[in-house]
C-alpha beads as a LAMMPS data file, in Angstrom:
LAMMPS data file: protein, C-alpha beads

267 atoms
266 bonds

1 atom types
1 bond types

-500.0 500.0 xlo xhi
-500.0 500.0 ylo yhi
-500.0 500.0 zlo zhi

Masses

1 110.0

Atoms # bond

1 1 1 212.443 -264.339 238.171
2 1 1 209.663 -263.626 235.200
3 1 1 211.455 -260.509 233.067
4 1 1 208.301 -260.434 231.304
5 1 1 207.643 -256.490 231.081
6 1 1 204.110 -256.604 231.746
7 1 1 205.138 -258.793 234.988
8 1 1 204.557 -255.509 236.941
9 1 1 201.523 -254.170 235.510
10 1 1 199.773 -257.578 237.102
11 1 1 201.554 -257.358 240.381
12 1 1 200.033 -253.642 240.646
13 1 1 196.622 -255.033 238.932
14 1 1 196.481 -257.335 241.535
15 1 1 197.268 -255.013 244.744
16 1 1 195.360 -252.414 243.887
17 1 1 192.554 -253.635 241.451
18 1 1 190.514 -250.317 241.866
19 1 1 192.979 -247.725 241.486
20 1 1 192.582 -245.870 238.526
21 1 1 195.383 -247.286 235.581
22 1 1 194.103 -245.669 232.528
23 1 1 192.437 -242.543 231.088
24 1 1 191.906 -242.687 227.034
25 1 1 189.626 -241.275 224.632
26 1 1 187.587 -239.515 227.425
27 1 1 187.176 -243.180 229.301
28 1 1 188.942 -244.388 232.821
29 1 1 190.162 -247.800 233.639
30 1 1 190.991 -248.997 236.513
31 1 1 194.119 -251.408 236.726
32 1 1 191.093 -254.785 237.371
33 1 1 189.278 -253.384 233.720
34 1 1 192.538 -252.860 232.015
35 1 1 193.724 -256.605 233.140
36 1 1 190.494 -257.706 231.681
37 1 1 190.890 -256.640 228.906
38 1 1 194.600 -257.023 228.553
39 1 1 193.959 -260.752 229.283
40 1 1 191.070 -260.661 226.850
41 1 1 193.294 -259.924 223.821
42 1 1 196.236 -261.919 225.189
43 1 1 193.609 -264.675 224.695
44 1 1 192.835 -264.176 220.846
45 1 1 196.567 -263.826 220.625
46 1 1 197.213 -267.093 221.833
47 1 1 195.309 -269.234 220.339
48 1 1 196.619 -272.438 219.449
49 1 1 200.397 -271.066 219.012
50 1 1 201.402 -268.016 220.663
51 1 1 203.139 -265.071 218.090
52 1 1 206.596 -264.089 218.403
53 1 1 205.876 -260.727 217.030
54 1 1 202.997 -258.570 217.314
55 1 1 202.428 -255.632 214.927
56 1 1 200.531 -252.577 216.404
57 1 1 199.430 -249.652 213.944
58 1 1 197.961 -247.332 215.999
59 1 1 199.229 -244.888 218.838
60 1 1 197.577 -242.510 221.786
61 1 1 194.189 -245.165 222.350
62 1 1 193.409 -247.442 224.577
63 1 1 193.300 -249.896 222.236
64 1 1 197.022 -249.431 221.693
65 1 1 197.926 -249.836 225.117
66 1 1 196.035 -253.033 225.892
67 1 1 197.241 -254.340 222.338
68 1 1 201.455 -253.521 223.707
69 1 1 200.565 -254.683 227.341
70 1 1 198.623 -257.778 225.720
71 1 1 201.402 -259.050 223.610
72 1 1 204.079 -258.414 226.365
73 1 1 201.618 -260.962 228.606
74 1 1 201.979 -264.264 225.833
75 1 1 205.686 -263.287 225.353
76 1 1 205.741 -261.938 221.914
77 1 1 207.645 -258.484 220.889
78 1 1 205.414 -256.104 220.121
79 1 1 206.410 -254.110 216.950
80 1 1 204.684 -249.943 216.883
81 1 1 203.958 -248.824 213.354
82 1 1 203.179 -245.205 213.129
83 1 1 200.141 -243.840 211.821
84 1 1 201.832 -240.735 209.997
85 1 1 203.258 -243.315 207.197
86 1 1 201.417 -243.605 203.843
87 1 1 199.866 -246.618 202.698
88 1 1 202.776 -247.838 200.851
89 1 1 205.196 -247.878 203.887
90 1 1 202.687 -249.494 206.227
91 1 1 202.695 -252.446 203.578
92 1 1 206.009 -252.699 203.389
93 1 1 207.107 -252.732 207.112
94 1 1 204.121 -255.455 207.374
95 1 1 206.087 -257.529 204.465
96 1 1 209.345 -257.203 206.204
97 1 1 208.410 -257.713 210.302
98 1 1 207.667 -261.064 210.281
99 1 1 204.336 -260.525 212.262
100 1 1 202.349 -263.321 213.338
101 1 1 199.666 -260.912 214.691
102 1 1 198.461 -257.699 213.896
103 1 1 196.639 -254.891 216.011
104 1 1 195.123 -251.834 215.146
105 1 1 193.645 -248.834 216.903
106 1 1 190.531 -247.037 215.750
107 1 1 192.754 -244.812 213.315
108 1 1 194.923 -247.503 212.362
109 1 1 191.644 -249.587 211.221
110 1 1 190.899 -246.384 209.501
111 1 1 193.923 -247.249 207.500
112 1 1 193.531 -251.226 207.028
113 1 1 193.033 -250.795 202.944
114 1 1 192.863 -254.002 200.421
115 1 1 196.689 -253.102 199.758
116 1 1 197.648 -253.078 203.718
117 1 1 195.687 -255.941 204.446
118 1 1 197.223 -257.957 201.656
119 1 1 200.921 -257.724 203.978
120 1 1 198.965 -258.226 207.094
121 1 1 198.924 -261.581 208.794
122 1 1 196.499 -263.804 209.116
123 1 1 195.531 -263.012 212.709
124 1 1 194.123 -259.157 212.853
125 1 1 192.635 -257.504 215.264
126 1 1 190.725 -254.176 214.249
127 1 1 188.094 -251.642 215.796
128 1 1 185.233 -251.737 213.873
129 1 1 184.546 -248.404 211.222
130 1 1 182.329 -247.423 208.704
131 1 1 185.198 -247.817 205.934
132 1 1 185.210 -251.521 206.562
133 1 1 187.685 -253.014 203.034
134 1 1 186.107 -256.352 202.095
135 1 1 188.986 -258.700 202.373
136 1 1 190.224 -262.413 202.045
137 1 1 191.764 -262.055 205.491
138 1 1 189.169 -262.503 208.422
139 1 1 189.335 -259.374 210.764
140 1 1 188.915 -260.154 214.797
141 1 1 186.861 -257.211 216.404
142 1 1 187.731 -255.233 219.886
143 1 1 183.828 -255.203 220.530
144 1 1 183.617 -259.253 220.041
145 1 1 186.359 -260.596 221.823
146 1 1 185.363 -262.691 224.663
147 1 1 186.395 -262.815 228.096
148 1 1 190.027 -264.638 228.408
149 1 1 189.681 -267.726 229.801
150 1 1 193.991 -268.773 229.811
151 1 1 196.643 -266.887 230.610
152 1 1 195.570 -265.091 233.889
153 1 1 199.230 -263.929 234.196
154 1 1 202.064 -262.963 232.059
155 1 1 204.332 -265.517 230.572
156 1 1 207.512 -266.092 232.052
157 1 1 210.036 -264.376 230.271
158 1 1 214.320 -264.807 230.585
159 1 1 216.347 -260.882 230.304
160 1 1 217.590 -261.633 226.853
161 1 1 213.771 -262.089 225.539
162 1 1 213.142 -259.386 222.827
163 1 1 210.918 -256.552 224.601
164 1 1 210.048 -254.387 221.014
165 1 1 211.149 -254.156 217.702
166 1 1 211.592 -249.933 217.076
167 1 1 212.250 -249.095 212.933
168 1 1 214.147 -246.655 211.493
169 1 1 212.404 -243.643 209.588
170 1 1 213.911 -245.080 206.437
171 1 1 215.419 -241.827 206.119
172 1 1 218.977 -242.828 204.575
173 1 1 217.187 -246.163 202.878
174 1 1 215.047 -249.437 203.891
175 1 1 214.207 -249.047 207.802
176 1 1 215.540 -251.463 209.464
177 1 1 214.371 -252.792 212.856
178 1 1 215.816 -252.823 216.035
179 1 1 215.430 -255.018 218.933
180 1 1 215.497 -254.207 222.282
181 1 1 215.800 -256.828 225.122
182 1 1 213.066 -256.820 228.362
183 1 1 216.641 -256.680 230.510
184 1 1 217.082 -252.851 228.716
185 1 1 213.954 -252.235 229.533
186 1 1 214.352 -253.323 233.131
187 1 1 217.224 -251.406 233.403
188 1 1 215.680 -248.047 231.782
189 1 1 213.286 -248.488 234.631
190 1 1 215.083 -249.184 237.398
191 1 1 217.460 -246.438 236.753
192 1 1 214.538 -243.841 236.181
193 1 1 212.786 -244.896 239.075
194 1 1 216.019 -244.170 241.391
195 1 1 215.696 -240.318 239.068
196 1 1 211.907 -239.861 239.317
197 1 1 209.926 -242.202 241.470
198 1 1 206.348 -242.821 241.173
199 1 1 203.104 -243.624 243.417
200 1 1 200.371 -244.872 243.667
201 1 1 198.940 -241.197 243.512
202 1 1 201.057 -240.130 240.801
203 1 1 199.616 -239.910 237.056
204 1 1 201.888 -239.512 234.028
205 1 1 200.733 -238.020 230.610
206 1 1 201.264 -239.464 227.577
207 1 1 201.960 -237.177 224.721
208 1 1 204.192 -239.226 222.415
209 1 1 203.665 -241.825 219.634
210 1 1 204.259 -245.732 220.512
211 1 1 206.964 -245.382 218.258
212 1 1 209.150 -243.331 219.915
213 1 1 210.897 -245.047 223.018
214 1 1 210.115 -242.613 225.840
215 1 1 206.720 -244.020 225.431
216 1 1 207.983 -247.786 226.982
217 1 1 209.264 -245.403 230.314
218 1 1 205.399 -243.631 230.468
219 1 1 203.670 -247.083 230.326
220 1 1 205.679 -249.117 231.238
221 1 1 207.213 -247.034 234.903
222 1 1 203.915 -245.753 235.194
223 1 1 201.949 -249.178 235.352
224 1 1 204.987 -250.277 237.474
225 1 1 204.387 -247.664 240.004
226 1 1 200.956 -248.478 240.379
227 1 1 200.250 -244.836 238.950
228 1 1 197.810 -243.761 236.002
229 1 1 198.331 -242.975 232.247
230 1 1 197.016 -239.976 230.878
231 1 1 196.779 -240.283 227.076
232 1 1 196.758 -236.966 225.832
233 1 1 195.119 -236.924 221.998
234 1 1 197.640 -235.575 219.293
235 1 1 196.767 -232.545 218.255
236 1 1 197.663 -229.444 215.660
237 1 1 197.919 -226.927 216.352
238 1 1 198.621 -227.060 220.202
239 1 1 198.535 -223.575 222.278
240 1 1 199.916 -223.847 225.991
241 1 1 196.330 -222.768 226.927
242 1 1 195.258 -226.384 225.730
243 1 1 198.105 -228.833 228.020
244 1 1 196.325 -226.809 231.031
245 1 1 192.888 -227.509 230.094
246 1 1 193.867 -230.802 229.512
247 1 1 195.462 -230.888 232.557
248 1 1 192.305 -229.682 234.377
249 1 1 190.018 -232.510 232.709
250 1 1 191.884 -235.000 234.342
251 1 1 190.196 -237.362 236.834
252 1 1 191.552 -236.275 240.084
253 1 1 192.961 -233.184 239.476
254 1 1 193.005 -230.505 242.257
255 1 1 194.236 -227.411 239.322
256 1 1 193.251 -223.917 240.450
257 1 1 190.504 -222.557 237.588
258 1 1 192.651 -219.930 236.338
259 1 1 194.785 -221.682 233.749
260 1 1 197.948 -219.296 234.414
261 1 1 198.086 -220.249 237.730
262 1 1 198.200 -224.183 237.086
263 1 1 201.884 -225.502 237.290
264 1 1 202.782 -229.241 237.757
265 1 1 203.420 -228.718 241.242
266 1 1 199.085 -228.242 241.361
267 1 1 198.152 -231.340 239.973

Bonds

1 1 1 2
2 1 2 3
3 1 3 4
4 1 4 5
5 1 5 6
6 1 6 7
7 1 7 8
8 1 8 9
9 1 9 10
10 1 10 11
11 1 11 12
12 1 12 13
13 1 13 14
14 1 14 15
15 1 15 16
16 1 16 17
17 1 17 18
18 1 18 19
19 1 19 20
20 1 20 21
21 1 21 22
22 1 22 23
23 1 23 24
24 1 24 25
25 1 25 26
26 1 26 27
27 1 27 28
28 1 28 29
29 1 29 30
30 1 30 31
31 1 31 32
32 1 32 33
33 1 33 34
34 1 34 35
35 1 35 36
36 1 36 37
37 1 37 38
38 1 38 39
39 1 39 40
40 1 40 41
41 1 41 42
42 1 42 43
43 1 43 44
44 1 44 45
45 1 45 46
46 1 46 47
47 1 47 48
48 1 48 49
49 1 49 50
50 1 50 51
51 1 51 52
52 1 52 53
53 1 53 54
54 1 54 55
55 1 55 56
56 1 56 57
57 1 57 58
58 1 58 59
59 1 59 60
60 1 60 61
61 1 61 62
62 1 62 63
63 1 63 64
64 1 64 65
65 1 65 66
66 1 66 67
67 1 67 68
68 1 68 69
69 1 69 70
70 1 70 71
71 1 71 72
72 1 72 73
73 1 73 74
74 1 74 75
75 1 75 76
76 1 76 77
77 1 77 78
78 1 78 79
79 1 79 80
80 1 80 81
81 1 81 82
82 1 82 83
83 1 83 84
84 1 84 85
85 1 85 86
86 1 86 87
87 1 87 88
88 1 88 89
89 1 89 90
90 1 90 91
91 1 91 92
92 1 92 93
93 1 93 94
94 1 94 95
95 1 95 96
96 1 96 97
97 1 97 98
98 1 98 99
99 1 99 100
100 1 100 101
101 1 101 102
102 1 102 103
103 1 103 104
104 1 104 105
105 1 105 106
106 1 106 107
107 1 107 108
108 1 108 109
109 1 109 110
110 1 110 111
111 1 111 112
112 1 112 113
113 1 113 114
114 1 114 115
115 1 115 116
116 1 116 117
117 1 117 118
118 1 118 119
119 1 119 120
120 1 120 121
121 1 121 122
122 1 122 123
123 1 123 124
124 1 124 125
125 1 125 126
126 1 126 127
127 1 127 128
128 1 128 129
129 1 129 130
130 1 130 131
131 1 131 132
132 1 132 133
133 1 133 134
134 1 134 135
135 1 135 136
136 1 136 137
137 1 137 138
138 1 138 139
139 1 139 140
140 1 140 141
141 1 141 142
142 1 142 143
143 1 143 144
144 1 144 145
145 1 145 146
146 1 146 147
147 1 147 148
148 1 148 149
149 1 149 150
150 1 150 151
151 1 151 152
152 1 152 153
153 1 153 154
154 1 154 155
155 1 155 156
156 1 156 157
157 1 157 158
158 1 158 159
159 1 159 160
160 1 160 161
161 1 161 162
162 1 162 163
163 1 163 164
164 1 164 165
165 1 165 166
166 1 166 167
167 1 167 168
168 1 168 169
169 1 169 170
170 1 170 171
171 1 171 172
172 1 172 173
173 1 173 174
174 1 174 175
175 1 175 176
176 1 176 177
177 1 177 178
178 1 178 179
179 1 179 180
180 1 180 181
181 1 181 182
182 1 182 183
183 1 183 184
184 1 184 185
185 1 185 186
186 1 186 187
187 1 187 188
188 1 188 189
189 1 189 190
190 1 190 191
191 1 191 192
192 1 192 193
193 1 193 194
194 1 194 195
195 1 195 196
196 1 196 197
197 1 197 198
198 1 198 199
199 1 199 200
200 1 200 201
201 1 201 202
202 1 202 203
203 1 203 204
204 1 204 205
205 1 205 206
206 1 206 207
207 1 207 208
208 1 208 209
209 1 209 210
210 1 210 211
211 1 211 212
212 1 212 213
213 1 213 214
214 1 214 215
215 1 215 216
216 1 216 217
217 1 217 218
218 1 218 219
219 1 219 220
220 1 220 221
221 1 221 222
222 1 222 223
223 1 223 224
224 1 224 225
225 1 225 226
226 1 226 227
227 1 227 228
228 1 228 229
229 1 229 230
230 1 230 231
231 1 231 232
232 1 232 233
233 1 233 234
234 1 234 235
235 1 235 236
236 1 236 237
237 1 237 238
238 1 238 239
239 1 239 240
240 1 240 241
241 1 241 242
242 1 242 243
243 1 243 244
244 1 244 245
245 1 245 246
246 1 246 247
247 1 247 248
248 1 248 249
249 1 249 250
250 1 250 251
251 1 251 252
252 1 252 253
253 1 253 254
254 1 254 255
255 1 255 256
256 1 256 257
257 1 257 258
258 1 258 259
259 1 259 260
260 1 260 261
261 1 261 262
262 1 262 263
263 1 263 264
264 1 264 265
265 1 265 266
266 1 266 267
């Protein structure tokens, strides 16, 4: 049995290829692109060794999804870093992870400065910006990775294979990482999918940051399911007026115009 936890993202890519897996930053994917792509990075990440830990700065994107689903695929733990730290923490998580791989979002590349990319590791992975830092370190864009040519399914992972690393806030000193196994994560889904089961026609919004854990139940049950993610863009400040027009944007949905009218049970 492969634990891997991308294992059933594939198994859905592959039975329904043209359902609809993805909407972020105003684009949809369906579960064949998002494999593409997922398989894409998985092949940068590779390379001639494959990581053990992946580092992703970055949150609600796209590119933060395929980064976590992409590192899950070659077996590595994938380790969130959350945009709302300054410069100075970002460095020193990046000193203290262990990373053989870094990924960043758009607004995490936003953030890659001479002192950050000094911590990174070697292998980077960035969306390209105007703000581009001149650096030793050669930087891997989104927009020029290839097609993947290996890896055209996830690794084969064993239940005590380390899922995510999740930090601390630091709050009470140094934050200190903890690692979760892909069997907790198996069980988290299993036992939420018994709770609140998913299908096919189902789509699940995503209004948290990587970092926090209900985030591995949205992607992670979702893609499972066969459903679609919703990425909702972080906002302040956020009326109740806004989750229903947000709700109504979404690809599919069958909301009644008037906004005070539009419960879950209409979508």
């Amino acid at each position: 049995m492969n634990y891997n936890i991308a294992q059933p993202f594939f198994e859905s890519a592959t039975r329904n290829p043209d359902k609809l897996a993805l909407f972020a930053d105003g684009v949809t994917y369906s579960f064949d692109e998002l494999l593409n792509r997922v398989v894409s990075v998985a092949g940068w990440l590779a390379g001639e060794n494959s990581p053990k830990r992946v580092g992703i700065l970055g949150s609600r994107s796209a590119e933060a999804c395929i980064g976590i689903l992409a590192a899950a695929w070659v077996g590595a733990a994938y380790v969130p870093i959350s945009l709302k730290q300054p410069e100075m923490a970002v460095a020193g998580l990046l000193q203290r992870s262990g990373l053989d791989a870094f990924i960043a979002d758009r607004t995490g590349s936003q953030m890659l400065t001479a002192h950050v990319l000094e911590e990174a590791p070697a292998k980077i992975l960035a969306v390209r910006t105007n703000n581009a830092v001149t650096t030793g370190k050669p930087i891997t864009y989104f927009e020029e990775l290839p097609p993947g040519e290996q890896l055209h399914q996830p690794v084969v992972a064993g239940p005590d294979a380390v899922a995510y690393i999740l930090y601390t806030s630091g709050s009470t000193g140094i934050p200190k990482g903890v690692m979760l196994p892909v069997k907790g994560v198996q069980h988290l889904l299993k036992v939420m999918e018994a709770i609140y089961p998913l299908s096919t026609e189902d789509r699940v919004a995503e209004t948290t940051d990587i970092t926090f854990d209900l985030t591995v139940y949205n992607m992670f049950a979702t893609w499972r399911a066969g459903a679609s993610l919703h990425v909702i863009p972080p906002r302040k400040p956020w009326p109740l007026q806004n989750s229903f027009r947000i709700i109504r944007s979404l690809p599919g949905c069958r909301c009644p115009r008037s906004a005070a009218s539009c419960t879950a049970w209409d979508c």
